[in-house]
C-alpha positions as CSV (number, residue, x, y, z in Angstrom):
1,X,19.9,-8.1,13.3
2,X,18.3,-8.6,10.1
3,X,17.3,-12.3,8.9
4,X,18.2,-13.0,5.3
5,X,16.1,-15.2,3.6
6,X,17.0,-17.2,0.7
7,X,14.5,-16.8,-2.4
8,X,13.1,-20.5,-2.0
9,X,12.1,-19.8,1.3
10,X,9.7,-16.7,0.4
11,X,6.4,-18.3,-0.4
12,X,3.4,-16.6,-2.4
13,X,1.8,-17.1,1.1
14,X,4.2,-15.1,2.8
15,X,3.9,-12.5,-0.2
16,X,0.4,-12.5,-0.1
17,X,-0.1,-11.3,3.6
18,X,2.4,-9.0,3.1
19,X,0.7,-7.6,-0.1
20,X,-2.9,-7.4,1.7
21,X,-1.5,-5.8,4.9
22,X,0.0,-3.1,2.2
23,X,-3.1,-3.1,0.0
24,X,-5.0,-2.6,3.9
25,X,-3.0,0.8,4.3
26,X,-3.2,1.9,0.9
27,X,-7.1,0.9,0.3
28,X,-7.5,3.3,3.7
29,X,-5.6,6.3,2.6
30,X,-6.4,6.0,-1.3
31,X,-10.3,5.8,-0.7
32,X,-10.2,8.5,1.7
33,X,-8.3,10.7,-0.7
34,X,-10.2,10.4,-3.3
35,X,-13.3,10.8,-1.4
36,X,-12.3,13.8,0.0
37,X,-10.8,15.0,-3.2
38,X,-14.2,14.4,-5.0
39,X,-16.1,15.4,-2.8
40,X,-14.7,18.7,-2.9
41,X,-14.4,19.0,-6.2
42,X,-10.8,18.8,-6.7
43,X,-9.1,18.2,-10.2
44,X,-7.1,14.7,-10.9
45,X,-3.8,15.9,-9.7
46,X,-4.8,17.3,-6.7
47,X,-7.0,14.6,-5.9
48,X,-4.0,12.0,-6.5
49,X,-1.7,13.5,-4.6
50,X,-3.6,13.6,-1.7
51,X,-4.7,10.1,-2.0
52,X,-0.8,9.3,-2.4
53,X,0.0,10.7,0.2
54,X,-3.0,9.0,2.9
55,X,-1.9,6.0,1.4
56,X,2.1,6.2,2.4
57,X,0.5,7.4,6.0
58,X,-2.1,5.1,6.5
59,X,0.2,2.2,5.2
60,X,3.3,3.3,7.1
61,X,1.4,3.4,10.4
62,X,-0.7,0.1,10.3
63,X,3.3,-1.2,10.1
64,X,4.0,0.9,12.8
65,X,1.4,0.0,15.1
66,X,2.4,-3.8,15.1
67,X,6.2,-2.7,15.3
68,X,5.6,-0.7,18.5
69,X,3.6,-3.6,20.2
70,X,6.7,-5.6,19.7
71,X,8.2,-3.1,22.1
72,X,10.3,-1.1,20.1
73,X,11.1,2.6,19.8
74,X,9.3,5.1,17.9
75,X,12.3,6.1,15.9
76,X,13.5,2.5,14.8
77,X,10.1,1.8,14.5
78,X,9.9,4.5,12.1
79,X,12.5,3.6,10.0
80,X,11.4,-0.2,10.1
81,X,8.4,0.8,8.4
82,X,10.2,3.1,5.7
83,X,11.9,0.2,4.7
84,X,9.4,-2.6,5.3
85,X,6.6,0.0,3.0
86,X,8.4,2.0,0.9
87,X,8.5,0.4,-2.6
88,X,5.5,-1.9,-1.5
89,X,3.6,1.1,-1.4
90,X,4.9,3.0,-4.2
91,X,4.4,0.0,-7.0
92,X,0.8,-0.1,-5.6
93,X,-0.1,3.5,-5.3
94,X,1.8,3.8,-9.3
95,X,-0.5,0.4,-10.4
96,X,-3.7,1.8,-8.8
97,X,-3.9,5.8,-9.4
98,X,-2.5,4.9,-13.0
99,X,-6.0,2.7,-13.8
100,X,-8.7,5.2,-12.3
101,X,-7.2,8.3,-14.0
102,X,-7.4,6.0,-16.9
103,X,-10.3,4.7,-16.7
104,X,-12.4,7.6,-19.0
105,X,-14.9,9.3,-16.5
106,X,-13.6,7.9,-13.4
107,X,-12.5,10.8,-11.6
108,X,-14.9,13.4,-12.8
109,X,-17.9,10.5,-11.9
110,X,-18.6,11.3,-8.4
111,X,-19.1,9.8,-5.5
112,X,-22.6,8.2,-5.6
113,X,-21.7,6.7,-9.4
114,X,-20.7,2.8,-9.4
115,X,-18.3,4.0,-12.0
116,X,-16.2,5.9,-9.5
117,X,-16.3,3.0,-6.8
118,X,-15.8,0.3,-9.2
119,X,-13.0,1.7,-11.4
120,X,-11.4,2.2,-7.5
121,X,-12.4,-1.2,-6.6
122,X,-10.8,-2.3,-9.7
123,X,-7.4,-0.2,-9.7
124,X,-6.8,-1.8,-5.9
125,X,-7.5,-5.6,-7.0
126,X,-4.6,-5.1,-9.9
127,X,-2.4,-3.0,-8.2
128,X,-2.5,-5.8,-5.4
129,X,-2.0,-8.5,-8.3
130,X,1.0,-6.7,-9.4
131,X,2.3,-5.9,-6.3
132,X,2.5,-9.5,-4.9
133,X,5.4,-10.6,-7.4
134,X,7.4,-7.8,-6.1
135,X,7.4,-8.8,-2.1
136,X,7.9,-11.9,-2.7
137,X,11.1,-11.1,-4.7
138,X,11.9,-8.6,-2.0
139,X,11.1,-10.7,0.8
140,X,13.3,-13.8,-0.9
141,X,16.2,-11.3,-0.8
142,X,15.8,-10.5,3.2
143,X,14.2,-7.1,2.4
144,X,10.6,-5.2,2.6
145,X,8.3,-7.1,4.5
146,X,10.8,-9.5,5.6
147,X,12.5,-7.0,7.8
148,X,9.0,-6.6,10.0
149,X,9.0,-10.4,10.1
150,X,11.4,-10.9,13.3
151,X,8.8,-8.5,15.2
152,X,6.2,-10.7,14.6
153,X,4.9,-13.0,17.4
């Protein structure tokens, strides 16, 4: 059964641990994509949709992994996750690639320029600031992270 929470009771706390567990998952998957995408030698597009799509894996399954310790089933666990990730995920991933393929020179600078690891660096920090308004509203309304809550221990 799923716990609803009022709003009051979603703190910026709460909102902020589930923000940095998403930003962990995304941070993994979007570096990695565009490292690998840079490195060889792919255009923007190419390189964003890969690091999209590490992200929605790498963020999904660090939800997963706690999910399953609580004992439960790979399939509800699955699905847990889709809901617990899903719009978390896709604010952040729309926030972040949106400021390093606007950043000019970001994506063609390479991977030993500070230009391509700081406009990343940069893209995650306010794609995490924008994110955290949106779990806490979804949290306050019994949904996204609040749904992994009762497998916490």
């Amino acid at each position: 059964m799923e716990a609803r929470m009022s709003t009051e009771h979603a703190s910026w706390g709460m909102a902020a641990s589930a923000t940095l567990h998403c930003l962990t998952g995304c941070a993994i998957g979007e570096v990695l994509g565009m490292v690998i995408g840079t490195a060889l030698g792919w255009g923007t597009i190419a390189t964003v949709v890969l690091a999209v799509a590490l992200a929605f894996l790498f963020g999904y399954a660090l939800t997963m992994r706690g999910v399953l310790r609580a004992g439960v089933g790979f399939r509800r666990a699955v699905k847990v996750a889709l809901a617990a990730d899903t719009v978390s995920i896709a604010v952040m991933e729309i926030v972040d690639n949106a400021i390093i393929v606007g950043i000019p020179g970001a994506m063609d600078a390479g991977l030993a320029s500070w230009l391509f690891w700081a406009a990343l660096a940069f893209a995650l920090a306010v794609a995490f600031v924008v994110t955290l308004p949106v779990n806490k509203w979804m949290i306050g309304r019994g949904t996204g992270h609040a749904v992994v809550h009762e497998y916490h221990h």
